[in-house]
C-alpha positions as CSV (number, residue, x, y, z in Angstrom):
1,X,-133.7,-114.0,-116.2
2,X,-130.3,-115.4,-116.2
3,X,-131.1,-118.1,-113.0
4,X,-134.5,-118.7,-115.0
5,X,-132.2,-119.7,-118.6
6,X,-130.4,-121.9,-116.6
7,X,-132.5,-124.0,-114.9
8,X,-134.8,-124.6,-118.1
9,X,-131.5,-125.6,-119.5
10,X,-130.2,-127.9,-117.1
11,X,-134.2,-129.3,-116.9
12,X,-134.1,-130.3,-120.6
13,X,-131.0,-131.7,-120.1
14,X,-131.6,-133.8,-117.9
15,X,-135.3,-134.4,-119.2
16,X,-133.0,-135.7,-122.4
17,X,-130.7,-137.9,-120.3
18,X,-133.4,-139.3,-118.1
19,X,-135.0,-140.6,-121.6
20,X,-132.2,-141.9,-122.9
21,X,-131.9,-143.7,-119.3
22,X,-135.2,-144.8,-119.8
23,X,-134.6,-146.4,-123.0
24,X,-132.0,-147.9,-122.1
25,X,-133.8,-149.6,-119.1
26,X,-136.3,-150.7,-121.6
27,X,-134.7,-151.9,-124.0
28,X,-132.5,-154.5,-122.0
29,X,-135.3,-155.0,-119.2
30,X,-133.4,-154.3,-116.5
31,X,-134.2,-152.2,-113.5
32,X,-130.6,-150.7,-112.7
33,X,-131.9,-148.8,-109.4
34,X,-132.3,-152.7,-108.4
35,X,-128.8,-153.9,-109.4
36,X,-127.7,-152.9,-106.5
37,X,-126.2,-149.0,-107.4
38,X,-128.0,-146.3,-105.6
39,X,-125.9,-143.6,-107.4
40,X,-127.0,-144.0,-110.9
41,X,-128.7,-140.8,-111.0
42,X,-125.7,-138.7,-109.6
43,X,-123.8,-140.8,-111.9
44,X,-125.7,-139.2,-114.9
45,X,-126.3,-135.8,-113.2
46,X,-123.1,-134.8,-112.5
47,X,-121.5,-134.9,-116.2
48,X,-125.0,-133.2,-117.5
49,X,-124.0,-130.2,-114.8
50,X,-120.5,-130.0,-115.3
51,X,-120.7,-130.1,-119.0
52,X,-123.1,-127.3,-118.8
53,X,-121.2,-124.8,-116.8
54,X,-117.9,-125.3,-117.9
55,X,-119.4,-124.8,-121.9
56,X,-121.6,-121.8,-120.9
57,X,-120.8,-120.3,-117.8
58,X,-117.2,-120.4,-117.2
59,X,-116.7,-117.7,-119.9
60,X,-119.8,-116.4,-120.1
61,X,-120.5,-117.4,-123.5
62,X,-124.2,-117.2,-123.4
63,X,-123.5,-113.4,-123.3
64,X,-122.2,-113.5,-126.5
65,X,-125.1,-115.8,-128.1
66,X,-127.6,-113.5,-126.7
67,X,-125.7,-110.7,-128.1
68,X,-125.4,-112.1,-131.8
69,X,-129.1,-113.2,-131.6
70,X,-130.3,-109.9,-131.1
71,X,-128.7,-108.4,-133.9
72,X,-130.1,-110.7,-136.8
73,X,-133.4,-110.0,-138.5
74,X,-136.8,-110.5,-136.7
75,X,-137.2,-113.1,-139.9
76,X,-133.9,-114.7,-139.1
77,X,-134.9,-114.7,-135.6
78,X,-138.5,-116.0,-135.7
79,X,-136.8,-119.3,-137.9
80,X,-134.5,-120.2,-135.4
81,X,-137.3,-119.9,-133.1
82,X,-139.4,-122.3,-134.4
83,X,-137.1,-124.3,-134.5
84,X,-135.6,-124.4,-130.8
85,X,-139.5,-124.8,-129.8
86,X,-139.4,-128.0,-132.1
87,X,-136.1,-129.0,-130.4
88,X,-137.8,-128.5,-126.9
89,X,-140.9,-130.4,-127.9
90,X,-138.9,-133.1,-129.0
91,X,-137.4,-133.5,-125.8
92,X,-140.6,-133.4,-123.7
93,X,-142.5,-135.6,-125.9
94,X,-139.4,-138.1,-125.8
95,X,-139.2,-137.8,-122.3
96,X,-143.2,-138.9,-122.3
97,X,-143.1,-141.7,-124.7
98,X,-139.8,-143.5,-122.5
99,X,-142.3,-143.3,-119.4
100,X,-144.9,-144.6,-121.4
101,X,-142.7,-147.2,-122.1
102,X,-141.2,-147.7,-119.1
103,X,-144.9,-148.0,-117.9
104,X,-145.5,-150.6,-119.7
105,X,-143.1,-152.5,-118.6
106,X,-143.8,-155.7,-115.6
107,X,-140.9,-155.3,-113.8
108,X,-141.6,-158.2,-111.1
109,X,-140.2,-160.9,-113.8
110,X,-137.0,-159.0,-113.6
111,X,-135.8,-158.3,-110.2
């Protein structure tokens, strides 16, 4: 379960970084795998990865969110919920839209 919790998180992190990537691409038309730096992904991988373990698992503070999760209310619980299932949607349907944009891009006027 743990190993499971961590790779959706690191997914949706980088599902959120790779769309604001993508909009960034979009928005100033400019293809940067082409510009001539082959470690722009690494580039925004490694922070998204380092951030992430040294937050949650260098102490283990997930433990202690799990821990103060289950002891509210089911109604308290349920809420928040809802409302981390909104956050996730967002992210995927963000993540969707910047390739639909980025789809719609012709990219042989900008090389």
């Amino acid at each position: 379960m743990e190993l499971k919790a961590i790779i959706m998180m690191i997914g949706l992190e980088f599902a959120f970084a790779f769309s604001v990537f993508a909009y960034y691409t979009d928005y100033y038309k400019i293809n940067v795998v082409l510009n001539g730096n082959k470690y722009n992904l690494f580039l925004c991988a490694f922070p998204i990865i380092v951030i992430h373990f040294w937050i949650f698992d260098r102490n283990k503070n997930w433990k202690k969110y799990i821990s103060q999760f289950e002891v509210w209310p089911e109604e308290k619980r349920k809420k928040w919920d809802r409302i981390m299932r909104g956050i996730i949607f967002f992210i995927i349907a963000n993540l969707l839209l910047s390739f639909y944009f980025m789809a719609s891009i012709d990219w042989t006027q900008y090389r």
